[in-house]
C-alpha positions as CSV (number, residue, x, y, z in Angstrom):
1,X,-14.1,-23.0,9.4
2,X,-12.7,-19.9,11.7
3,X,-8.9,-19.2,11.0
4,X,-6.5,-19.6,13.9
5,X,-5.2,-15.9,14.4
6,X,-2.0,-16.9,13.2
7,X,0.9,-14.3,14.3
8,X,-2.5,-11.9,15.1
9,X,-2.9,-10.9,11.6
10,X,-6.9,-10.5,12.5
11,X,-9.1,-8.8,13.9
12,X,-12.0,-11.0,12.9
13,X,-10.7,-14.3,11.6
14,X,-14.5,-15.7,11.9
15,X,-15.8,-13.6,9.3
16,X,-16.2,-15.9,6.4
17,X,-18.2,-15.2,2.8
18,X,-18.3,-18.3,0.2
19,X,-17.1,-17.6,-3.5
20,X,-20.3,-16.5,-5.5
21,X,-19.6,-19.2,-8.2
22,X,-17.4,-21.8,-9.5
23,X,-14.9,-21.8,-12.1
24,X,-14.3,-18.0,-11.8
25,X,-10.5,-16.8,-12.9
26,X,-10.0,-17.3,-9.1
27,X,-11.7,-20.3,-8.2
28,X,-10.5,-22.3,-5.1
29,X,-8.6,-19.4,-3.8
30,X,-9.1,-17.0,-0.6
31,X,-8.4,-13.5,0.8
32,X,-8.4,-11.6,3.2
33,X,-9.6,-7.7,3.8
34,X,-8.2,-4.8,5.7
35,X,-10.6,-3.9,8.0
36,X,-11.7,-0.7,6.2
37,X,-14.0,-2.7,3.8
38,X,-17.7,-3.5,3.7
39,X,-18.6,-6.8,4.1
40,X,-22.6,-6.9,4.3
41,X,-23.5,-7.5,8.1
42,X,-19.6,-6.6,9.3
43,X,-19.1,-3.8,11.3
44,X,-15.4,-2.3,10.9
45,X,-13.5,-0.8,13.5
46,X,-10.6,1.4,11.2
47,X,-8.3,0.4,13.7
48,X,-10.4,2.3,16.2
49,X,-13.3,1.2,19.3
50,X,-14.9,4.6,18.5
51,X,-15.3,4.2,14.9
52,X,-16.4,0.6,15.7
53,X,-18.8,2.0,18.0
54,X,-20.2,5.0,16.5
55,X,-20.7,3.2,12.8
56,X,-23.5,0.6,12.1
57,X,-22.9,-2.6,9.9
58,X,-22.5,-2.6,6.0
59,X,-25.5,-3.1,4.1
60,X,-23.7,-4.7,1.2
61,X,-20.3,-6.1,0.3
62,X,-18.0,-3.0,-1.2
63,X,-17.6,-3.3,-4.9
64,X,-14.0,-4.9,-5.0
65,X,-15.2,-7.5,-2.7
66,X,-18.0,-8.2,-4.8
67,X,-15.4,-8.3,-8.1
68,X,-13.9,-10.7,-6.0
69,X,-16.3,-13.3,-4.9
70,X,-17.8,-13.3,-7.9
71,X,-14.4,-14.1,-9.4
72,X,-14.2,-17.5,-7.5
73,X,-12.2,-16.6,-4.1
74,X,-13.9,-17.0,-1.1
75,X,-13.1,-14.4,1.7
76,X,-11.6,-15.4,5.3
77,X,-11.1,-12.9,7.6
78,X,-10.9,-8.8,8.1
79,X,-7.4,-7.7,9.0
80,X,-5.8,-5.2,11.9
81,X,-5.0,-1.9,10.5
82,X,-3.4,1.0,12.1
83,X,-5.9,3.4,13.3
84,X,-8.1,5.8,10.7
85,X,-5.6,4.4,8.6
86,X,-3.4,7.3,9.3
87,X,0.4,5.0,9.8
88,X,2.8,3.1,8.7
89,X,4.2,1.5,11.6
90,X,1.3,-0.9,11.7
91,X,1.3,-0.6,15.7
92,X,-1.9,-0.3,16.7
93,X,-2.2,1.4,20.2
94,X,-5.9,-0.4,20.7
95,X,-5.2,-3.7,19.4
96,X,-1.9,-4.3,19.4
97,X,0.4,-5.3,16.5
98,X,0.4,-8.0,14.2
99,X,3.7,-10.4,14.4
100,X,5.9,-9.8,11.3
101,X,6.6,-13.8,10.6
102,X,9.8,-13.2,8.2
103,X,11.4,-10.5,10.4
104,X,11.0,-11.2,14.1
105,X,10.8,-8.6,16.4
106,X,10.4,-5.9,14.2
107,X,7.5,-4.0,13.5
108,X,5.3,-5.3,9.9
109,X,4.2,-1.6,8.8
110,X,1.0,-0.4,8.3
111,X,-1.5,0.6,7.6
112,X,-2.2,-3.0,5.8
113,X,-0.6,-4.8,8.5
114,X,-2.8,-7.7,8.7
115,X,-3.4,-7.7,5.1
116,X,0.7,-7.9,4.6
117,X,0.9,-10.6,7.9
118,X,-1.9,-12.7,6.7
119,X,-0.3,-13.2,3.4
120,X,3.3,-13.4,5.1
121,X,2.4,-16.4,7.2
122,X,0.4,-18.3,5.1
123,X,-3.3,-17.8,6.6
124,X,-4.7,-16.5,3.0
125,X,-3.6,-16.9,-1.1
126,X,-3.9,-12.8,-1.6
127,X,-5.2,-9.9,0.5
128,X,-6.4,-6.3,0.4
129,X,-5.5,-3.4,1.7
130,X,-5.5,0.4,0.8
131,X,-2.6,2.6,0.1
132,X,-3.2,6.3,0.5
133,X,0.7,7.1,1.5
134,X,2.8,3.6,1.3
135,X,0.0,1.7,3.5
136,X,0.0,-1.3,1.4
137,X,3.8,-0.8,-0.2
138,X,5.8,-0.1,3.3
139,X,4.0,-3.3,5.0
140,X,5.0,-5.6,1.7
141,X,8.6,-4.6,2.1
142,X,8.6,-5.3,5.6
143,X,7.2,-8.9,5.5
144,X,9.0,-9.5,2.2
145,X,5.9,-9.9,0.0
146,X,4.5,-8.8,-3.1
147,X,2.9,-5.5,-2.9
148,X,0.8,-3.1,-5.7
149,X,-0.6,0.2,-5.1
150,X,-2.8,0.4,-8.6
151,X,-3.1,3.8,-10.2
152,X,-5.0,6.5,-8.9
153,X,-9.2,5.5,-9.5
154,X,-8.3,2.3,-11.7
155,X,-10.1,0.4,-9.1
156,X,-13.6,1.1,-7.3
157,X,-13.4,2.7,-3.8
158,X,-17.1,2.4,-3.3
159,X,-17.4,0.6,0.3
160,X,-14.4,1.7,1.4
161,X,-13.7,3.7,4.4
162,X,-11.8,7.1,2.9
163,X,-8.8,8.4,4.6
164,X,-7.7,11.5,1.9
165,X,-9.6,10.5,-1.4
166,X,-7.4,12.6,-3.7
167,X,-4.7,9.8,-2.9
168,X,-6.9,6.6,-1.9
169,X,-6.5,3.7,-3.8
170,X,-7.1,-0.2,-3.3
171,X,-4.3,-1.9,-3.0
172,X,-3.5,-5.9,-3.0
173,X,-0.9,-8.4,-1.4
174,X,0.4,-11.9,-2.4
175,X,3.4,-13.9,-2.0
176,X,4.2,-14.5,-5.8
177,X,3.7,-12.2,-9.0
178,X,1.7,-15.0,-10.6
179,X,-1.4,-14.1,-7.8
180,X,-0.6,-10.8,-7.7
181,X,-1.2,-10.4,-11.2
182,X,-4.3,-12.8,-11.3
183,X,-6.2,-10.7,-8.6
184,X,-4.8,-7.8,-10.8
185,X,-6.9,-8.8,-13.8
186,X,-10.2,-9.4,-11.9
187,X,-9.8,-6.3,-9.7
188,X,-8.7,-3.6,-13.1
189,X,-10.1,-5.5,-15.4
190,X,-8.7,-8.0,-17.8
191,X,-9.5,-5.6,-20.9
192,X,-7.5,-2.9,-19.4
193,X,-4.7,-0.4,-21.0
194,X,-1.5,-2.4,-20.7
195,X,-3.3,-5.5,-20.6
196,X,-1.3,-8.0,-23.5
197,X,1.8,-6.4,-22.9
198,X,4.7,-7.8,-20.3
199,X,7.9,-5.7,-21.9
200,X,9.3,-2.4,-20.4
201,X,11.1,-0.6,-22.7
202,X,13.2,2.2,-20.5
203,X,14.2,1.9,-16.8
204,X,14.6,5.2,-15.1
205,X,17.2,4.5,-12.1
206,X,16.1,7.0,-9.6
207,X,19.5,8.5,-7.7
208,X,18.0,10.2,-5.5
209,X,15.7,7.4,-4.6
210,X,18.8,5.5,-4.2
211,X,20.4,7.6,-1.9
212,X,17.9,7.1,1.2
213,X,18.9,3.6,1.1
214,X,21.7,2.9,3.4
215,X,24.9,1.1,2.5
216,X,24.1,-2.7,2.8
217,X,20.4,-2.4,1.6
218,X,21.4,-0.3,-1.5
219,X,23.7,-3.2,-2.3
220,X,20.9,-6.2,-1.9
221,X,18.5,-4.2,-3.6
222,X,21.4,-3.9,-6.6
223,X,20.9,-7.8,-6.9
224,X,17.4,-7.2,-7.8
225,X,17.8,-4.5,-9.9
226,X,20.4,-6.4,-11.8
227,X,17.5,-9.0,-12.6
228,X,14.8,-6.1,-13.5
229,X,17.8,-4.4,-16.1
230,X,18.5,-7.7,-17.9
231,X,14.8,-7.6,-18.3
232,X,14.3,-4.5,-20.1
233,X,15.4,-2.7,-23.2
234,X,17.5,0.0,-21.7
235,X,18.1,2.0,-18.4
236,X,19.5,4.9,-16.9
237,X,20.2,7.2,-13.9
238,X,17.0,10.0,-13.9
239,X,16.7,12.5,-11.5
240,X,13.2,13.2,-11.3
241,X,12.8,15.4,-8.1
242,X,15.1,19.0,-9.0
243,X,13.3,20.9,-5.8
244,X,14.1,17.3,-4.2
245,X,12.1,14.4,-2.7
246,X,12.1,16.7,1.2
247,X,10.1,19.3,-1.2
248,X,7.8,16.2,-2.4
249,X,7.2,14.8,0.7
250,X,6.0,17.8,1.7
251,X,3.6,18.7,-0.3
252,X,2.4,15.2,-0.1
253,X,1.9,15.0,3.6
254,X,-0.2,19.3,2.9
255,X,-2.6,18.0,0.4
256,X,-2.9,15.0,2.1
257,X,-2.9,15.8,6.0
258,X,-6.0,18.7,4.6
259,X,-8.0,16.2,3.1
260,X,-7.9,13.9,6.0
261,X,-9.3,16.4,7.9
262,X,-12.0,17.6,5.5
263,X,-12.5,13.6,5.6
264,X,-12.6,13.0,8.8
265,X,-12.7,16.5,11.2
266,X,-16.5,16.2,12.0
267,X,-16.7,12.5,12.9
268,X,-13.6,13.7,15.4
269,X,-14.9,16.9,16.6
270,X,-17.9,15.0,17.4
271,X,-16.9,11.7,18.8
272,X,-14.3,12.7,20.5
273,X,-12.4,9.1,19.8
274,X,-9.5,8.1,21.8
275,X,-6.6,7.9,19.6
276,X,-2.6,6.6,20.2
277,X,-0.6,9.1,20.9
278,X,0.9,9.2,17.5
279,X,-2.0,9.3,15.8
280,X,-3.4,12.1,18.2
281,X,-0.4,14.4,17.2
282,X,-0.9,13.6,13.8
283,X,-5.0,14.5,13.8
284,X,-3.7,17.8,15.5
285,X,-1.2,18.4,13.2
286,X,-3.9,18.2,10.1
287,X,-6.3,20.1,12.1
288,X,-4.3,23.5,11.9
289,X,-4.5,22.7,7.6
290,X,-7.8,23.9,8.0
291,X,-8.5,26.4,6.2
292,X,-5.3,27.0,4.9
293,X,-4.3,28.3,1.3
294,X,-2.9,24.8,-0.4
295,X,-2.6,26.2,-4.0
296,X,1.1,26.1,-4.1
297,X,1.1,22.7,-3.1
298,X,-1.3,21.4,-5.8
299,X,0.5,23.4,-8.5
300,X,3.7,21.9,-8.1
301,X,1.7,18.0,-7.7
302,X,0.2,19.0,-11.0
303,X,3.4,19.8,-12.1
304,X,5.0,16.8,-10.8
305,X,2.4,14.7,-12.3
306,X,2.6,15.8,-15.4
307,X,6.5,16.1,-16.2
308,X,6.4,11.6,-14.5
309,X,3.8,11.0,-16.7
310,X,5.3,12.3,-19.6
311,X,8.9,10.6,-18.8
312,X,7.5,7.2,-18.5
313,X,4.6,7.4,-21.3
314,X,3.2,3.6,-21.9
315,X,7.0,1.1,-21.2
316,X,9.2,3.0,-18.9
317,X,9.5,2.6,-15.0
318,X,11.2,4.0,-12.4
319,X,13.2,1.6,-10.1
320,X,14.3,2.4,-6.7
321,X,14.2,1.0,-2.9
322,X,10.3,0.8,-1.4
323,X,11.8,2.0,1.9
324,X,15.2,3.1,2.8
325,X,15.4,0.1,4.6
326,X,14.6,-3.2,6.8
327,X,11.2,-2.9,9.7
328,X,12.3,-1.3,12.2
329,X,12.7,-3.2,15.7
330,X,8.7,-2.5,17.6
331,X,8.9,-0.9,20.6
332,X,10.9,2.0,19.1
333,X,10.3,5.5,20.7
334,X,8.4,8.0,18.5
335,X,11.2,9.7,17.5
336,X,12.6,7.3,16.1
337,X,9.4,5.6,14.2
338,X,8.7,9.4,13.1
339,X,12.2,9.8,11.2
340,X,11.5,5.8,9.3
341,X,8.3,6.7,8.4
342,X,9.9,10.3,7.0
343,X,12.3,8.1,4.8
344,X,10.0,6.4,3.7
345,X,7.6,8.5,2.9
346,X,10.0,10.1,0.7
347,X,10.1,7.0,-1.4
348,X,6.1,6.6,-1.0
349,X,5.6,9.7,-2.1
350,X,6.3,9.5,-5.7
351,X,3.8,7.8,-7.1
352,X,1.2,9.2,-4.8
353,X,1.8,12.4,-6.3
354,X,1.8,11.3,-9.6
355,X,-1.3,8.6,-9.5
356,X,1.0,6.2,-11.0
357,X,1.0,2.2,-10.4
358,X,3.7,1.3,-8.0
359,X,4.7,-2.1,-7.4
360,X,7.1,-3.4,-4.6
361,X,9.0,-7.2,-5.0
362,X,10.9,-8.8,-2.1
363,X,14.3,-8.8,-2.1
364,X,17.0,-10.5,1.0
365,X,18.7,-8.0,2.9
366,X,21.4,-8.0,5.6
367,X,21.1,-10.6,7.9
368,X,18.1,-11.9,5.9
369,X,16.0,-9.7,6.6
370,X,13.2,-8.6,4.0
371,X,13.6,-5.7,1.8
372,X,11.3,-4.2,-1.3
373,X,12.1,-2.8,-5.0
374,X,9.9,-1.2,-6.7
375,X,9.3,-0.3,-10.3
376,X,7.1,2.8,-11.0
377,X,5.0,2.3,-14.2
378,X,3.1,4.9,-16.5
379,X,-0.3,6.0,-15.9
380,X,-2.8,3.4,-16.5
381,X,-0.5,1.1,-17.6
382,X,-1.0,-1.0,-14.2
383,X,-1.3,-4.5,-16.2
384,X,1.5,-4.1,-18.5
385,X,3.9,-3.4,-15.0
386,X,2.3,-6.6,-13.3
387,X,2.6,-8.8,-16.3
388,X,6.4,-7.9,-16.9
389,X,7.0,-8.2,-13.1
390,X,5.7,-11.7,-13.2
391,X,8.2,-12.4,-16.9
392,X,10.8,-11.2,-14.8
393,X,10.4,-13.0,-11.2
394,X,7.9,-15.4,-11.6
């Protein structure tokens, strides 16, 4: 049975693939994928005609699919994203923008936008999407679902389109911590590190995290963190980012923006692709990185790394606001949608740098509108966060 495109969550809402068996840990339930996954005999576009053009069909299902079906779920439909993955507006100059269905009018985020829409409005149980820079954490907190960015290569990437594989991960969507735990253990592995425990002994209250929050949202998101605290041992204020979270974000968008292009320059200077004209400035801009001298920027992500890792060891978590705040309105001029996706990149940042498993929970805003938390767990310890979000919220 095709999907009805509800509020244009798909690109292809006929492709269907059966559950490979029956009784699996996910039986009777279904997904969706971003469009950046292999599904054997699907062609997908990346958000782009050209890549759609100039790239054959998969061959076979990519391995997280696979893990999937094999699990019980049957798949239902690939999902828009924003082009080459390179957003998170989730605006899609080509094919348009999916409809966020808990904050109308405003713009769902990408660059899982159909993953975070689908899941939103009820077409699909869970979905997934890939989170390189926030793409599957900014578009949760927009559409007020459950979103997790696992740690850095807990979870297969083969059949995956890459955007900057030093920062790629899977990433997965649902509307309750139950599912998004359940998909959780399939996709990492139900004999993982962290896997038994649900208890978070330290919460690290990030200040400066805080502080890109404005007024109102800080004081929602205060509700949630009241609920996360009486769930934990003990917390605290933690400043984590002494050269500051500008400084982070920074070094984040060199090392990133460098291995985009080392991803993706040839395909470009060959095809010559028509892009938006947000994602053009943004190709050029990673362009001039060529060739550039990055070791300053890797030295302080290995330092960054290092010191997080350290501070949370196997039960603490950082807690602080997903984005600074609500979607912004669609339509907005660049400008504008360049100094949100600043702020939150900020925030995304973090555990991008780090490798660290980041999960974001929906909270009410102003007006209703959706907001995320998000707790920060220790490396590997990607179960142990899920569980204890699911104690807490479930």
């Amino acid at each position: 049975m095709v999907l009805t495109n509800l509020y244009g969550a798909f690109i292809n809402p006929g492709l269907e693939v059966p559950a490979l068996r029956i009784g699996g840990a996910l039986d009777g339930l279904n997904f969706a994928v971003k469009d950046v996954f292999a599904v054997a005999g699907h062609r997908s576009s990346a958000g782009n005609p050209d890549w759609l053009r100039s790239h054959p069909p998969s061959l076979e299902h990519a391995a997280v699919v696979r893990r999937l079906l094999q699990a019980g779920a049957g798949l239902r439909g690939a999902t828009h994203t924003d082009e080459l993955m390179y957003s998170l507006g989730g605006e899609n100059h080509h094919y348009g923008t999916p409809v966020n269905p808990r904050a109308e009018g405003r713009i769902p985020g990408g660059s899982s936008s159909g993953s975070a829409v689908a899941v939103a409005g009820g077409s699909v149980d869970f979905a997934l999407g890939t989170d390189t820079g926030g793409s599957v954490r900014v578009p949760s907190s927009y559409c007020g679902v459950y979103g997790f960015r696992p740690t850095h290569g807990a979870v297969e990437l083969d059949g995956v389109i890459p955007l900057a594989p030093g920062f790629d991960t899977v990433g997965w969507i649902a509307d309750s911590p139950e599912l998004l735990l359940r998909a959780g253990e399939v996709l990492l592995g139900a004999a993982a590190p962290g896997s038994g425990n649900s208890t978070m002994g330290n919460l690290h209250i990030v200040p400066e995290g805080w502080a890109l929050a404005g007024a109102e949202s800080a004081a929602s998101l205060k509700q949630g963190l009241r609920k996360l605290q009486a769930g934990a041992g003990q917390s605290a204020d933690t400043r984590i980012a002494p050269e500051g979270l500008k400084t982070w974000m920074d070094v984040f968008r060199e090392l990133q923006g460098a291995e985009i292009w080392a991803t993706h320059g040839a395909w470009i200077e060959r095809e010559q692709p028509l892009f938006g004209p947000d994602i053009a400035a943004r190709f050029a801009w990673a362009a001039g990185l060529a060739g550039q001298d990055h070791r300053r920027a890797h030295s302080l992500r290995a330092e960054i790394a290092a010191r997080l890792r350290q501070l949370l060891g196997e039960d603490g978590c950082l807690v602080l606001p997903t984005v600074p705040g609500p979607a912004p309105l669609r339509g907005g001029d660049l400008a504008q949608l360049e100094l949100n996706r600043s702020g939150a990149m900020m925030l995304s940042c973090i555990a991008g740098l780090a490798g660290l498993p980041q999960l974001t929970l929906p909270v009410t805003g102003p007006g209703g509108l959706p907001l995320g938390l998000s707790v920060i767990g220790g490396q590997g310890q990607d179960l142990r966060l899920l569980a204890w979000v699911r104690q807490i919220c479930g």
